[in-house]
C-alpha positions as CSV (number, residue, x, y, z in Angstrom):
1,X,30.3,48.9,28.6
2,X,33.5,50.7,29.8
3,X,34.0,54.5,28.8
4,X,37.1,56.4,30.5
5,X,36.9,53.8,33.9
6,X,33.1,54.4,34.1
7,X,30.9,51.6,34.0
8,X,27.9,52.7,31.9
9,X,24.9,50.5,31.5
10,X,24.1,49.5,28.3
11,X,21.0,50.8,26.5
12,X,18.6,48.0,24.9
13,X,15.8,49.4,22.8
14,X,12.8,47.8,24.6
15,X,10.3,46.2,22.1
16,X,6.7,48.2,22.1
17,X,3.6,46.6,21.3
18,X,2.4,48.3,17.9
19,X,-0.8,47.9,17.2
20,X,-0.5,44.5,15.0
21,X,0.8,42.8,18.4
22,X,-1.8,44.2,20.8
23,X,-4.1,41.5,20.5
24,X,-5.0,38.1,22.1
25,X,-6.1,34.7,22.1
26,X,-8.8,34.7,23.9
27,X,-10.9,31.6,23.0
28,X,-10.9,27.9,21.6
29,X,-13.1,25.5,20.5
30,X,-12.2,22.1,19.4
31,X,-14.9,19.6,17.6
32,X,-14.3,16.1,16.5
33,X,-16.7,15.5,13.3
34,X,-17.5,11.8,11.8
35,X,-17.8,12.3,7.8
36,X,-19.9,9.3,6.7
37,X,-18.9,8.5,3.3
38,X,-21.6,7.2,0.8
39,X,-19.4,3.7,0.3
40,X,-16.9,1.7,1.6
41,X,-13.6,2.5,0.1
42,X,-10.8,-0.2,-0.9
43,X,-7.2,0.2,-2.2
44,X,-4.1,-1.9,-1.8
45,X,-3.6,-1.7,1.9
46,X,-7.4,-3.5,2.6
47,X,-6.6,-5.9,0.1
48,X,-3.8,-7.3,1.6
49,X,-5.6,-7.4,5.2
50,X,-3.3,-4.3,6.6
51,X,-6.6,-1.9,6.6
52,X,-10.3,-2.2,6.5
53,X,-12.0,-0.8,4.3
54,X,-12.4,3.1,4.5
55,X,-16.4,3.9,5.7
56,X,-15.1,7.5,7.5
57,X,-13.1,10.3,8.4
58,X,-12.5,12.0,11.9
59,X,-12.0,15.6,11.8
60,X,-10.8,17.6,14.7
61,X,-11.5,21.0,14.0
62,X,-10.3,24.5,15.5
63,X,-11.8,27.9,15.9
64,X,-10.1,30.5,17.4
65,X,-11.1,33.9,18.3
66,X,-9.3,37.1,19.5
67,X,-9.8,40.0,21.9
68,X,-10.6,42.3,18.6
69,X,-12.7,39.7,17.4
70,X,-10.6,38.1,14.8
71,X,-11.5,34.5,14.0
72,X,-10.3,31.6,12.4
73,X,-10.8,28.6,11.4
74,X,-8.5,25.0,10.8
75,X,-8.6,21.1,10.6
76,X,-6.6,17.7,11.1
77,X,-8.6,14.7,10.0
78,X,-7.5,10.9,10.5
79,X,-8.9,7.7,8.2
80,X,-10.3,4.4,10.0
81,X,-8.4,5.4,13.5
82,X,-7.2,7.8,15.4
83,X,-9.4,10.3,15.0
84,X,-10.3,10.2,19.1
85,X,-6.7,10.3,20.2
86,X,-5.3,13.4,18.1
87,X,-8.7,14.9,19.5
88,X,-7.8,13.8,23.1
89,X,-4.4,15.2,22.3
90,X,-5.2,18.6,20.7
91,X,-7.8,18.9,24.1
92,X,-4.6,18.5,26.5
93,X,-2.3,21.0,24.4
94,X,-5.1,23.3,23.5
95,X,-4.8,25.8,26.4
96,X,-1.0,26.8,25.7
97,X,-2.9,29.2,23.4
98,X,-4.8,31.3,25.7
99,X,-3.4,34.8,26.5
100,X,-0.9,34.0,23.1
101,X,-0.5,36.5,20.0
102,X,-1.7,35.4,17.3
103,X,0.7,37.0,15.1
104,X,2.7,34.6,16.8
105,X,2.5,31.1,14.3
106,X,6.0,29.4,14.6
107,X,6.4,30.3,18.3
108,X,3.3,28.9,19.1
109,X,3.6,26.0,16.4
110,X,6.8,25.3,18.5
111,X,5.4,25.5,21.8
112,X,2.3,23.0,21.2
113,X,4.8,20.8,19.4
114,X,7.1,21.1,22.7
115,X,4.1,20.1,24.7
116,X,3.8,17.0,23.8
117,X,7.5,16.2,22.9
118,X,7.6,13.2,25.0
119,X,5.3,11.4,22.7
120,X,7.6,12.2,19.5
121,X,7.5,15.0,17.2
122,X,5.8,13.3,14.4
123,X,2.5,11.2,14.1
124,X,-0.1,11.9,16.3
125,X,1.4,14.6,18.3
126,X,2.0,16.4,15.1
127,X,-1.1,16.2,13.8
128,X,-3.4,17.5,16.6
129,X,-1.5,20.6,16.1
130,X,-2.2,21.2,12.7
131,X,-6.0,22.1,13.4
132,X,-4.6,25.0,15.5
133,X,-2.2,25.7,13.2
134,X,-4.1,26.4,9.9
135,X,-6.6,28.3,12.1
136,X,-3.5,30.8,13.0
137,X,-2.7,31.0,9.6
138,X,-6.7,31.6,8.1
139,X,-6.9,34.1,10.9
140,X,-4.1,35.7,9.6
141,X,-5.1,36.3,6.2
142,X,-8.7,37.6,7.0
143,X,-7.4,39.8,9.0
144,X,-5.3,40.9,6.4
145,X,-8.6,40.4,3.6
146,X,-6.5,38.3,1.6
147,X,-7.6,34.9,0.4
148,X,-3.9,32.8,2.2
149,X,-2.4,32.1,-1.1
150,X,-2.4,36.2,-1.4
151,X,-0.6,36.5,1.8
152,X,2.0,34.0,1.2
153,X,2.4,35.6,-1.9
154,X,1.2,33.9,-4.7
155,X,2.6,32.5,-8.3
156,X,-0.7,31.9,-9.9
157,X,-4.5,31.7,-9.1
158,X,-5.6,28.7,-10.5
159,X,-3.8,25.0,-10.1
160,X,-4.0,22.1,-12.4
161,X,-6.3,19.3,-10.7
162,X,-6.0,15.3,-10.8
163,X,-9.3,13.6,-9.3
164,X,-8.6,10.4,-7.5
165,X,-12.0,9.3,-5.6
166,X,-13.5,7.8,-8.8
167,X,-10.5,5.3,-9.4
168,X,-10.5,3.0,-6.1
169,X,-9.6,-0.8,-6.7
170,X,-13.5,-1.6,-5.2
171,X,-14.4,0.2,-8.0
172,X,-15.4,-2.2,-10.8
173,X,-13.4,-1.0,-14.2
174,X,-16.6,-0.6,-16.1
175,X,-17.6,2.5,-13.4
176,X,-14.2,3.4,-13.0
177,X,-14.1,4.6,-16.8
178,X,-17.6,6.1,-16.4
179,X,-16.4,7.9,-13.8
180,X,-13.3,9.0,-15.5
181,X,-16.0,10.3,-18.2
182,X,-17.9,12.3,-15.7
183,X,-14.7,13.8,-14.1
184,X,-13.2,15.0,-17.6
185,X,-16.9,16.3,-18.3
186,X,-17.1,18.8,-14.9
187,X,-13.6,20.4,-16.0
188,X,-10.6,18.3,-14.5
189,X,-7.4,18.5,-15.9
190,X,-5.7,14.5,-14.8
191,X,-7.2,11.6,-13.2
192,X,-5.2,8.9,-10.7
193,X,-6.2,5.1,-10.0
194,X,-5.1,2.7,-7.6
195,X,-3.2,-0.4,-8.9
196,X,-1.5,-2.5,-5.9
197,X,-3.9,-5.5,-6.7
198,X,-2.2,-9.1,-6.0
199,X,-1.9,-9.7,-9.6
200,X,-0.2,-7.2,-11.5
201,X,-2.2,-8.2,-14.6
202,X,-5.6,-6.9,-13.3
203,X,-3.3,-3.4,-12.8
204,X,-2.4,-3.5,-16.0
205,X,-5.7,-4.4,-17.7
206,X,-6.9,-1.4,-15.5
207,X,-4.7,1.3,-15.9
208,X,-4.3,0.6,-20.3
209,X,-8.6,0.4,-20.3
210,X,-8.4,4.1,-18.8
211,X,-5.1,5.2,-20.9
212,X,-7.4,4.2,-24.2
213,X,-10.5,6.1,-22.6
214,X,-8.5,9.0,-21.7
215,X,-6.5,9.0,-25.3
216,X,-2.6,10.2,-25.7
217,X,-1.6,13.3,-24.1
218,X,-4.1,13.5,-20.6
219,X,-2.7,13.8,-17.6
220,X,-3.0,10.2,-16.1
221,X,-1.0,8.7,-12.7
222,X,-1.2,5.3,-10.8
223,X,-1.3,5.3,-7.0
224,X,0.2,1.7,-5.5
225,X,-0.5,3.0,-1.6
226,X,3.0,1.1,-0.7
227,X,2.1,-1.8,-2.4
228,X,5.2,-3.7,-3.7
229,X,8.6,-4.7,-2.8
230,X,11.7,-3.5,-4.8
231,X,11.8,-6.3,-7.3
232,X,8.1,-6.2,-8.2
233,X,8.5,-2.4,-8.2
234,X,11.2,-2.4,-10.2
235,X,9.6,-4.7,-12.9
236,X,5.8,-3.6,-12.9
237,X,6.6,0.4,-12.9
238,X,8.9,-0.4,-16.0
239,X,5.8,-2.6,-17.6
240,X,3.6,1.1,-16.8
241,X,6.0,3.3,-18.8
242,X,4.0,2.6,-21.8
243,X,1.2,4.5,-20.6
244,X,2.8,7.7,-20.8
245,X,2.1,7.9,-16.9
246,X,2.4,11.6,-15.3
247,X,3.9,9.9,-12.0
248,X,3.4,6.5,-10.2
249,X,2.2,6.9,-6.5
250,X,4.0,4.9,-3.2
251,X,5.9,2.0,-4.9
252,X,7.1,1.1,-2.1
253,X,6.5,1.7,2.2
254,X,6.4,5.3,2.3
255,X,9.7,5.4,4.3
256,X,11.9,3.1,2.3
257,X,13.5,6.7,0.8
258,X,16.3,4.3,-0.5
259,X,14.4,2.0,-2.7
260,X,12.5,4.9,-4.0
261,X,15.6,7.1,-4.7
262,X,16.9,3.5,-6.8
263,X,13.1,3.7,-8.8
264,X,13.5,7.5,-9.3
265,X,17.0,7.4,-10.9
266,X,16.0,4.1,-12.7
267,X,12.7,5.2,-14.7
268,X,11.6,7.6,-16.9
269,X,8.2,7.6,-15.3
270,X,8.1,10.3,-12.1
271,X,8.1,8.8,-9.1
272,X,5.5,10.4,-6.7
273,X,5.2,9.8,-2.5
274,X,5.2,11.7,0.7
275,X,1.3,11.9,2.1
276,X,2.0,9.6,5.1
277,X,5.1,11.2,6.2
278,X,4.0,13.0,9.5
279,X,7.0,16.1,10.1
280,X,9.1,18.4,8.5
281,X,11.9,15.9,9.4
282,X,10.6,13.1,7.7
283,X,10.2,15.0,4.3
284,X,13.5,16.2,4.8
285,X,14.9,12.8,4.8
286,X,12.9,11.9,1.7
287,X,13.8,14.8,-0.5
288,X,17.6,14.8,0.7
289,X,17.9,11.4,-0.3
290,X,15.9,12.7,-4.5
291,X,13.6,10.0,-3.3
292,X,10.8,11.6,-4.9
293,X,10.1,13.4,-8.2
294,X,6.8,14.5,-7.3
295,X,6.4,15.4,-3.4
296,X,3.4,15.2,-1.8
297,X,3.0,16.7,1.7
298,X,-0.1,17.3,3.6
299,X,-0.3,20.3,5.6
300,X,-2.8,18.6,8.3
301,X,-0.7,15.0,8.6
302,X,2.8,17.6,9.0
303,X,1.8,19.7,11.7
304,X,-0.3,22.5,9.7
305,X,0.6,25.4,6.9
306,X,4.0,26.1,9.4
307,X,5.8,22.9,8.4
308,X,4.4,22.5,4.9
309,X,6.0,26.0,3.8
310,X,9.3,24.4,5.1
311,X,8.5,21.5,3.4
312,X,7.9,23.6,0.2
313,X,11.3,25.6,0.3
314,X,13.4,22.6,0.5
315,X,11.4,20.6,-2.4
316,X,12.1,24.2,-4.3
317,X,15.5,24.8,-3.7
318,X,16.0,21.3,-4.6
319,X,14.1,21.0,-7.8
320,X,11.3,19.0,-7.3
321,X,7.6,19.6,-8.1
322,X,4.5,19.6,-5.6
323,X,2.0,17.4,-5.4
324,X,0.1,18.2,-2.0
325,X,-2.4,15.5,-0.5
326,X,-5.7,15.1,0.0
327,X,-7.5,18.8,1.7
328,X,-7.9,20.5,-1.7
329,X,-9.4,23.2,0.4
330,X,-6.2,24.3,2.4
331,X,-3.6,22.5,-0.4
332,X,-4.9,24.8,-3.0
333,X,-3.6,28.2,-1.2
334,X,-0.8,26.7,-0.7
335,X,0.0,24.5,-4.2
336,X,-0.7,28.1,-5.8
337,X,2.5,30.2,-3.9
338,X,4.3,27.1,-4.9
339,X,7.4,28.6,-7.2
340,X,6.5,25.6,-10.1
341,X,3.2,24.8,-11.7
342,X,1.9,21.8,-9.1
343,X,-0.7,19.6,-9.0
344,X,-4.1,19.6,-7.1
345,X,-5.6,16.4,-6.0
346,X,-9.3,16.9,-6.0
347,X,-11.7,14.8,-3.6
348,X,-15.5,16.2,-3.4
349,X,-16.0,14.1,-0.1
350,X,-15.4,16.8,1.8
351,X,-17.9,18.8,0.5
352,X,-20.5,18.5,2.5
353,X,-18.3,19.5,5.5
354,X,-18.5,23.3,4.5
355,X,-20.8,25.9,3.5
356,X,-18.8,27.3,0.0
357,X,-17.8,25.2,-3.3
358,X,-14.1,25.7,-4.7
359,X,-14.7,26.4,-8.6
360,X,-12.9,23.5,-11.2
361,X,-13.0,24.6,-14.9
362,X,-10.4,24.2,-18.2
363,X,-8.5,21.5,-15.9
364,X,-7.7,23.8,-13.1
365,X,-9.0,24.5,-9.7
366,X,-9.8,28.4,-9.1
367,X,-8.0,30.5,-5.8
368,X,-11.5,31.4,-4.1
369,X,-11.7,35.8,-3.5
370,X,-12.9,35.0,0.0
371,X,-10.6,35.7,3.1
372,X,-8.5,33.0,4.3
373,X,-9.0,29.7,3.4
374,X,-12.7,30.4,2.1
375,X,-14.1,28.4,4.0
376,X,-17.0,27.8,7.0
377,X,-18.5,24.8,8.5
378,X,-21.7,23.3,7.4
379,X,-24.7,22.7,9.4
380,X,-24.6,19.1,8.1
381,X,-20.8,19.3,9.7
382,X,-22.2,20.8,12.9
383,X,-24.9,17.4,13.0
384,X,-22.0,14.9,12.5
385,X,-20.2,16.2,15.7
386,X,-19.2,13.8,18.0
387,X,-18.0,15.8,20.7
388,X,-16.7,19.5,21.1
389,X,-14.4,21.6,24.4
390,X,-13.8,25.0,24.8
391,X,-11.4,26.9,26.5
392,X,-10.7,30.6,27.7
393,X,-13.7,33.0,27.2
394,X,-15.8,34.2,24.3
395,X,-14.9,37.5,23.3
């Protein structure tokens, strides 16, 4: 600046490393795991011939350790394909973390996004962030011994939980209401089913068996997996309204926003979508345009816990509930900092993959005491490994 014709330079308080921003990335290890699962699985989109029936799911997992010895720990997953390629992906982008701060989540989020901008922002690229990601954010919240919905500050420590696995359309009705039985008898608090069959009568038949099994009042939804086009939309979700339905599930393709903003506005019943939407972006479209009553991110298909908290402040601020999908282990920090009461959607396939259990009683699934996410990987997780890099040094 300029002080009586003197030129005096200006002062800018430099920026000391305190002692939270001392430390450093020091070392990563990716692993791509193959979960078996015990039988094929079938819902609209395998049987209309878009899919193949789902046999098993890639992870790609991250860990990620510090100079002080702080470690983490996160995962992407993909079903039937891509699994490989967001591995290959996450490989290439992987050493942009080396020598980073950890403290550091969006910059880095941004920067491992950046580096693979020319293949999009969304899908794929997106995705083999999320591993490193949610590992970021778990670090972050053992470090501070909090479980992550603590540290993000949360609203309540349980969340009400839907089971889905048990409902499949390859699942013969008869073992789709035992299983509804069995689900209501180890504590949950809603169950979903797939409808999307060719002929809307066998959804019908299907979802009014389970309404009568389940009885007035229970928590019940209907999952189409982007079944339908507008017309038969329109008509069939009407028909459903009888049932009392807590939401209906992907109508339509998961990006016609338009024709689900028309269904929203039209029916009483909530309209539910938003798991195959792959960025911040995308969600932001579908929530801008009320497309969605119920939305359902998932943090590892958006880019990790960085873009779902976006995610979570527009559907907020706009007035819509959460629904997250899928990844009951990460979703449930996250559904529980969540302003409204949410929903949980609860899938035990996973189990195997980890060392601790999540806790499901009175309807509700239980905010683990543990550090972080709560959880560690399995020795049977450790045997399905298909492959697994490093990069930088072990502390």
């Amino acid at each position: 600046m300029i002080e009586s014709n003197v030129y005096i330079e200006p002062k800018i308080a430099a920026l000391e490393a305190g002692e939270a921003s001392v430390d450093r990335i020091e070392w990563v290890k990716l692993s791509l795991v193959n979960l078996p699962l015990a039988a094929p699985i079938s819902d609209a989109k395998v049987l209309t011939g878009r899919q193949k029936p789902l046999t098993e799911i890639a992870f790609v997992f991250a860990e990620i350790r510090t100079r002080e010895g702080h470690e983490g720990i996160g995962f992407g997953y993909s079903k039937r394909a891509g699994g490989p390629g967001m591995y290959a992906h996450a490989k290439e982008i992987a050493p942009n973390l080396l020598g980073e701060d950890p403290n550091d989540i969006a910059k880095i989020f941004n920067k491992l996004l950046w580096a693979g901008a020319s293949m999009g922002r969304s899908g794929m690229t997106t995705q083999a962030v999320a591993p490193f990601d949610i590992a970021l954010w778990d670090l972050k919240a053992k470090r501070a011994g909090l479980p992550l919905a603590k540290l993000l500050g949360a609203h309540r420590d349980s969340v009400q939980c839907y089971n889905t696995s048990g409902g499949y359309l390859s699942t013969p009705l008869e073992s789709v209401l035992e299983n509804v039985d069995a689900s209501r008898a180890n504590g949950i608090g809603g169950i979903k089913i797939k409808v999307g069959q060719p002929d809307t009568a066998i959804d019908y038949k299907r979802v009014k068996a389970v309404r009568e099994r389940l009885g007035e009042g229970f928590p019940l939804m209907v999952d189409a997996n982007q079944q339908w086009d507008r017309p038969t939309a329109q008509r069939f979700c009407r028909k459903l309204e009888e049932f009392d339905l807590t939401w209906i599930e992907e109508p339509l393709d998961c990006y016609d926003f338009e024709g689900h903003a028309m269904l929203a506005a039209s029916l009483d019943t909530a309209i539910a979508t938003g798991e195959m939407l792959t960025s911040f972006g995308e969600h932001a479209q579908l929530i801008q345009a009320r497309a969605s009553d119920f939305v359902q991110p998932d943090a590892p298909r958006v880019g990790g816990i960085t873009p779902f908290l976006q995610i979570m402040s527009l559907a907020s601020f706009k007035g819509l509930k959460l629904a997250p999908h899928f990844a009951m282990e990460i979703h449930l920090h996250l559904a529980a900092a969540f302003p409204e009461e949410p929903w949980l959607e609860h899938f035990e396939w996973l189990e195997p993959m980890f060392n601790e259990r999540l806790e499901l009683r009175s309807g509700r699934m239980w905010v683990p005491n543990r550090p972080g996410l709560g959880f560690s990987l399995s020795e049977q997780a450790i045997a399905w490994t298909a492959d697994a890099s490093e990069f930088g040094k072990r502390p």
